[in-house]
C-alpha positions in Angstrom: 0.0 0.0 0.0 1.1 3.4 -1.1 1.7 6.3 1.5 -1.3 8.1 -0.7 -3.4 4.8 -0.1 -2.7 5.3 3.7 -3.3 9.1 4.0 -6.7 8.1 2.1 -7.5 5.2 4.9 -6.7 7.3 8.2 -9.6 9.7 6.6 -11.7 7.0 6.2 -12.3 8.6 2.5 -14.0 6.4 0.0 -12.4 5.4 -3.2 -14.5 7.8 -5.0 -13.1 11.4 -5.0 -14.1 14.8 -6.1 -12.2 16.5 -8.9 -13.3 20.3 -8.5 -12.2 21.8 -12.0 -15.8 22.2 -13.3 -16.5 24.8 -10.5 -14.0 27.0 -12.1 -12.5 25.8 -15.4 -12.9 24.0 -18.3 -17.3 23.6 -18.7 -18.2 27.2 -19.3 -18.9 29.8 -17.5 -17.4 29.8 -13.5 -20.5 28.8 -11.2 -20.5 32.0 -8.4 -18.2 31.6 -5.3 -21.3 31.4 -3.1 -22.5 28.7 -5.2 -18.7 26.3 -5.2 -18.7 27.1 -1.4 -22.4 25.5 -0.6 -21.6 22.7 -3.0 -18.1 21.7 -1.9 -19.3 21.7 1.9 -22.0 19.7 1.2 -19.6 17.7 -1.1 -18.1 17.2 2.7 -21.5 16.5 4.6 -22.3 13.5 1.8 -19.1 11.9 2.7 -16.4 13.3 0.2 -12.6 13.4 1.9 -10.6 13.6 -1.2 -10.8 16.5 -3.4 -8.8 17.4 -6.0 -8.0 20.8 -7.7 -4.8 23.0 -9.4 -2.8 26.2 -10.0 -4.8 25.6 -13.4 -8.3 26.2 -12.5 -9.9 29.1 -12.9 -6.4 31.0 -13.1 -5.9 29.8 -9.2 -10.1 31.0 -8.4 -10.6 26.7 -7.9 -8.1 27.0 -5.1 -9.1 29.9 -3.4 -12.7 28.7 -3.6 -11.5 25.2 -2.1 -9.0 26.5 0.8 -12.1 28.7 1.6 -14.5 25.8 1.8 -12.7 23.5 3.9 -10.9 25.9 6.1 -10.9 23.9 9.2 -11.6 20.6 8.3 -8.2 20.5 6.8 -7.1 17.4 9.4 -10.3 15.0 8.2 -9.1 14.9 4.3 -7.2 14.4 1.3 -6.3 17.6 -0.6 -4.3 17.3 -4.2 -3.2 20.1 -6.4 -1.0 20.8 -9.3 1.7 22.7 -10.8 3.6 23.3 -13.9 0.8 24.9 -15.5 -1.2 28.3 -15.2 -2.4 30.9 -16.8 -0.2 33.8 -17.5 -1.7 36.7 -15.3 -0.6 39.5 -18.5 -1.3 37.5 -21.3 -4.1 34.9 -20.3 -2.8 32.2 -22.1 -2.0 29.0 -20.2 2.0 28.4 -19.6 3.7 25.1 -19.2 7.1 25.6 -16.8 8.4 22.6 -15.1 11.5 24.7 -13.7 12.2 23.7 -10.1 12.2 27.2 -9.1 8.6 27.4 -10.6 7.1 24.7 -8.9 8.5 25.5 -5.8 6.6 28.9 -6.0 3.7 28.1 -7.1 3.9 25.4 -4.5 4.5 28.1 -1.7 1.0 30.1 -3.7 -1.1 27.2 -3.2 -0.8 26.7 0.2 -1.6 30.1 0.5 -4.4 29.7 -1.7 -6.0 26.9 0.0 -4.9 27.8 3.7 -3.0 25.0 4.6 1.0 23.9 5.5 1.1 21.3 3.3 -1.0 19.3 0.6 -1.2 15.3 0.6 -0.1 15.4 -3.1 1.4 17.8 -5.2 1.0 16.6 -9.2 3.6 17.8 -11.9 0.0 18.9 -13.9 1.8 18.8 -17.5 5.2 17.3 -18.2 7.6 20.3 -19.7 9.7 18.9 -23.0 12.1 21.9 -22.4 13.0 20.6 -18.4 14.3 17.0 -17.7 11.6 15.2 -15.9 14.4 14.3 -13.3 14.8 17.9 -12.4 10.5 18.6 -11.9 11.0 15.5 -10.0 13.6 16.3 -7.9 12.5 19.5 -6.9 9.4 18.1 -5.2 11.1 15.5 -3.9 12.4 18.3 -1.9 9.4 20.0 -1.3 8.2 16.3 0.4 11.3 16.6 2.7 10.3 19.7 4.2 6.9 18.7 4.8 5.5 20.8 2.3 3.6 18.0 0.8 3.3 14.4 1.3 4.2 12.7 -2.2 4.7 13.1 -5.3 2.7 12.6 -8.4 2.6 13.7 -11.9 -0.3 13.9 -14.4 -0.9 13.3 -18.0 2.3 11.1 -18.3 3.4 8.1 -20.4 4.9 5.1 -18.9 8.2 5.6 -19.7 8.2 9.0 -18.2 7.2 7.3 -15.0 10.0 5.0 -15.3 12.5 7.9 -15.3 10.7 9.8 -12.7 10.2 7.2 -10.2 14.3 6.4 -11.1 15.0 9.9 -9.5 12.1 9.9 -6.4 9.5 8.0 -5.7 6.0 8.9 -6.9 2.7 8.4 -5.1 0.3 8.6 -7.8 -0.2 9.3 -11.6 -3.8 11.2 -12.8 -4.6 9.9 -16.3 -7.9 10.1 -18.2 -9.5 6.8 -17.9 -12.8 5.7 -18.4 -15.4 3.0 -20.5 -14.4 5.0 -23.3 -10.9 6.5 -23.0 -9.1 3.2 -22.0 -5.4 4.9 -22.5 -3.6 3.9 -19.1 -4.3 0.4 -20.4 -2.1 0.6 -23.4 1.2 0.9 -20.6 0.3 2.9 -17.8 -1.7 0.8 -15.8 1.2 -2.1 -16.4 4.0 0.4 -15.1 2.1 2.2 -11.6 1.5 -1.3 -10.7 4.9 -2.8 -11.0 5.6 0.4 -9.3 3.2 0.1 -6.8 1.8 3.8 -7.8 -1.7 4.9 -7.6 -4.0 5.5 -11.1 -5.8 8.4 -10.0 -8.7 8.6 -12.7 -9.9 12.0 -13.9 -12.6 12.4 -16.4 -14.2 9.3 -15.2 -17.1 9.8 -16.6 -15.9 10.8 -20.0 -16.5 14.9 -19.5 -19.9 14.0 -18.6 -20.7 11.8 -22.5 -21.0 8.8 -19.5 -24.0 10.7 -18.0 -26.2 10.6 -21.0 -26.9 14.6 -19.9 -25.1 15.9 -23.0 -26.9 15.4 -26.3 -25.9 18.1 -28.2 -22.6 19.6 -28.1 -23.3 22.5 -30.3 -25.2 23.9 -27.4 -22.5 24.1 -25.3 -20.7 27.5 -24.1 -18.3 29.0 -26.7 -15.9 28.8 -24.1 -16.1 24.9 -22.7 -13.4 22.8 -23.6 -15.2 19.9 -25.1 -16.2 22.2 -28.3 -12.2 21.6 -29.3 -12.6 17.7 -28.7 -12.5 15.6 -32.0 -15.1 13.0 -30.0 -17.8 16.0 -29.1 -17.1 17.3 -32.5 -20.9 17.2 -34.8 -19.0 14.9 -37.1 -18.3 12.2 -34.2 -20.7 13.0 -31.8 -23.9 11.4 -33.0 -21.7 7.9 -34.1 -20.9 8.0 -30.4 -24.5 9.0 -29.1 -25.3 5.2 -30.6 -22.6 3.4 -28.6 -24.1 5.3 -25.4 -27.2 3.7 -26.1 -25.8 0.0 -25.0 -24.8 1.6 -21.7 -28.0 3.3 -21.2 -29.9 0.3 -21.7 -27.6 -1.7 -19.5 -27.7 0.8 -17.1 -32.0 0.4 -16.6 -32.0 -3.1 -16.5 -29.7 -2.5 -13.8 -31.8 0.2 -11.9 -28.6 2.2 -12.1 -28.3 5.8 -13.6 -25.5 5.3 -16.4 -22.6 7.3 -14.8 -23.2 4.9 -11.5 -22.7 1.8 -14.6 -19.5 3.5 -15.6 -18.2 4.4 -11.8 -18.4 1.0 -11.1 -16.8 -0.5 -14.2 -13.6 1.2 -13.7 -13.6 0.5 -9.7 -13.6 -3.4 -10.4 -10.4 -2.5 -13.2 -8.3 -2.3 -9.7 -8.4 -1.7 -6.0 -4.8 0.7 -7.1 -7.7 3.0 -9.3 -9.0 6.0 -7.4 -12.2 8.0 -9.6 -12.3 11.5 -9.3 -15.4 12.4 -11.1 -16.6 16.4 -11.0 -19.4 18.1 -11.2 -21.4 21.3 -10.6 -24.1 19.5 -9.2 -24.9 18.6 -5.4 -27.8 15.7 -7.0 -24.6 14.4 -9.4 -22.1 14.6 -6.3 -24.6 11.8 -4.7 -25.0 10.0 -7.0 -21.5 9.1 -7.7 -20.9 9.0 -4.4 -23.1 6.5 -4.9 -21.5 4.1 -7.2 -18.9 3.0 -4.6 -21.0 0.1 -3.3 -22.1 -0.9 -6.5 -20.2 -4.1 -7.1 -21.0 -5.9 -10.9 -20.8 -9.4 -11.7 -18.8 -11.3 -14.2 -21.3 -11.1 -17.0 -21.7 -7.8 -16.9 -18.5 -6.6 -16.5 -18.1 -8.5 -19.5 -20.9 -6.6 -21.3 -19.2 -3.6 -20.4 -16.1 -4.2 -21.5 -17.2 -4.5 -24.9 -18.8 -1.7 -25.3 -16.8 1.9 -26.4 -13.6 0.1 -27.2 -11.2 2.4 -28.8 -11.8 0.8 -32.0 -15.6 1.6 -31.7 -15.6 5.4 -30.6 -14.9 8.0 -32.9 -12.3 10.7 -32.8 -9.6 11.3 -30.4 -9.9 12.5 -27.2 -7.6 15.9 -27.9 -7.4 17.9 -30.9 -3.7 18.1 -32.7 -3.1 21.9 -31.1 -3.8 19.7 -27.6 -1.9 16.7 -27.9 1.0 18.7 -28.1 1.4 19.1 -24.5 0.3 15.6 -23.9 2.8 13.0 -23.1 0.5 10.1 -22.6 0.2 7.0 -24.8 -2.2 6.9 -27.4 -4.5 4.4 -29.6 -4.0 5.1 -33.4 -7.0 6.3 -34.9 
C-alpha cells in the first residue's frame, strides 16, 4: 500500500473522490463563489474526503474557492493540487514551466491559496519537453522533505516518463484520463504504476460528462467549454458516439442504475490501485456518484461492459492536434 493509499485510509475517504475543475474551469462559465462554497461543503456533509483541484483552474479562483470551503476541516481529508501549468496573469494564455524554481513557488502560492502547510499530493500537472523530468521530479522531492507535501505525483504522463521519474524519487500517484471509453492507461500505464506500486488516480471518469447521458448536443455548449475543441464531441463524431451510449443506457436500466453509476463501477472493479475522481457542478450528481462505490458488478456484466466503447468503436480522439502537443501520454492510433 502506497503512503497516498494510507493518507486516504486514516480519513476514512472512499475510493470515490471529487475532482473540482468544473466549479471553475474547463465547462463554461465559473459557477459563483457562493454557489462552489455550498456545493463543496455539502460535497463534505455526503461523505467526500478527497478532493482534487490546481494552480490551473480558474487561473488559481478553484483553489481559493477550495481552501475557503474547507478551512478547518483540513485534518479529516485528502487535498491534491498541481503545478507546472497556469495561466499567464498579463497574457491569459496557459503556460507550461516545469523549472524547479517554478514549482517551488507556485507550490509556496497554493498553500496560500488553500490555507493549509502542506498538501497530501502535489501533481507535476503537465510534463515540460524543455526541463528533464528528473529535475520537476527532484525539486518536489524536496518539497516532500520539508513537509510541504506528502508525495509526489505527476499527471498526463506516459509510462516511460514514469520509469524515469520514479528512477529519480518516488512517486505516489499518476492522474490519467480513464474511463469506459478513453481506456489509454491500459495501453502501458496501468502495467508500469502497478509494478511500481503507484496509484491510477482517474480523472474524467465519466468521460466529461458523455458517460451521464446529460449531454446530447454539443453545439449547445458555451463558446468557451473545452469539449467544443474535442474531436469525439465534435458534430462529425458525436452522434456515431451518441449510438454506442445507447448500450450503456440500456444496460444501465436493466440495472436500476443511472448510467454514470454503470461507468463508476466499471472502472472500480479495473483495480483496488484505481482511485475515480469524477466532477461536477451538481450537489444531485455529487450523490449519485458517491453512490456508485457500493455498487459491485458481476462477471457477465462486466463483461458486457467491457465491450462496449472500445477504442476501436468510438470516434475521434480525445484531444485535438493543437492539444496533444502538450500531452505525453500513450495513445491508440485512430
Amino acid at each position: 500500500m502506497t503512503s497516498f493509499f494510507q493518507r486516504l485510509t486514516s480519513v476514512k475517504s472512499p475510493i470515490i473522490g471529487l475532482g473540482c475543475m468544473n466549479l471553475s474551469h474547463g465547462y463554461g462559465s465559473p459557477v459563483p463563489e457562493q454557489v462552489a462554497l455550498r456545493a463543496l461543503d455539502e460535497a463534505f456533509d455526503i461523505g467526500y474526503r478527497h478532493f482534487d483541484t490546481a494552480t490551473l483552474y480558474g487561473a488559481t479562483a478553484n483553489e481559493r474557492v477550495v481552501g475557503k470551503a474547507l478551512e478547518g476541516k483540513r485534518h479529516q481529508l485528502v487535498l491534491a493540487s498541481k503545478c507546472g501549468m497556469a495561466i499567464d496573469p498579463e497574457l491569459g494564455t496557459r503556460v507550461i514551466d516545469g523549472r524547479p524554481e517554478t514549482l517551488r513557488k507556485q507550490c509556496e502560492a497554493s498553500l496560500d491559496r488553500l490555507r493549509t502547510d502542506h498538501l497530501d499530493i502535489y501533481y507535476l500537472h503537465r510534463l515540460d519537453r524543455k526541463v528533464p523530468i528528473e529535475e520537476s521530479v527532484g525539486a518536489l522531492g524536496r518539497l516532500v522533505e520539508e513537509g510541504k507535501i506528502g508525495g509526489v505525483g505527476l499527471s498526463e504522463i506516459s509510462a516511460a516518463t514514469l520509469r524515469r521519474a520514479v528512477a529519480e524519487y518516488p512517486i505516489a500517484a499518476v492522474q490519467s484520463e480513464y474511463s469506459l471509453w478513453t481506456r489509454n492507461p491500459e495501453i502501458a500505464l496501468l502495467e508500469a504504476c502497478r509494478e511500481m506500486s503507484v496509484a491510477l488516480v482517474a480523472f474524467s471518469p465519466l468521460g466529461r460528462g458523455f458517460l451521464t447521458g446529460t449531454l446530447q448536443d454539443p453545439e449547445r455548449l458555451e463558446e468557451s467549454d473545452m469539449r467544443r475543441n474535442m474531436p469525439r464531441f465534435s458534430a462529425e463524431n458525436y452522434p456515431h458516439n451518441l449510438k454506442l451510449f445507447e448500450q450503456l443506457n440500456v444496460l444501465a436500466q436493466a440495472l436500476s442504475v443511472s448510467p454514470g453509476q454503470l461507468a463508476l463501477a466499471w472502472l472500480k472493479a479495473q483495480g483496488e490501485d484505481i482511485i475515480p475522481i469524477p466532477g461536477t457542478r451538481s450537489v444531485k450528481h455529487m450523490r449519485e456518484n458517491l453512490a456508485a462505490e457500493m455498487l459491485n458488478l458481476d462477471v457477465t456484466t462486466l463483461s458486457q461492459l467491457n465491450a462496449m466503447m472500445t477504442p476501436d468503436q468510438v470516434a475521434g480522439g480525445r484531444y485535438s492536434e493543437t492539444q496533444q502537443v502538450d500531452i505525453d501520454t500513450e495513445e491508440f492510433t485512430q
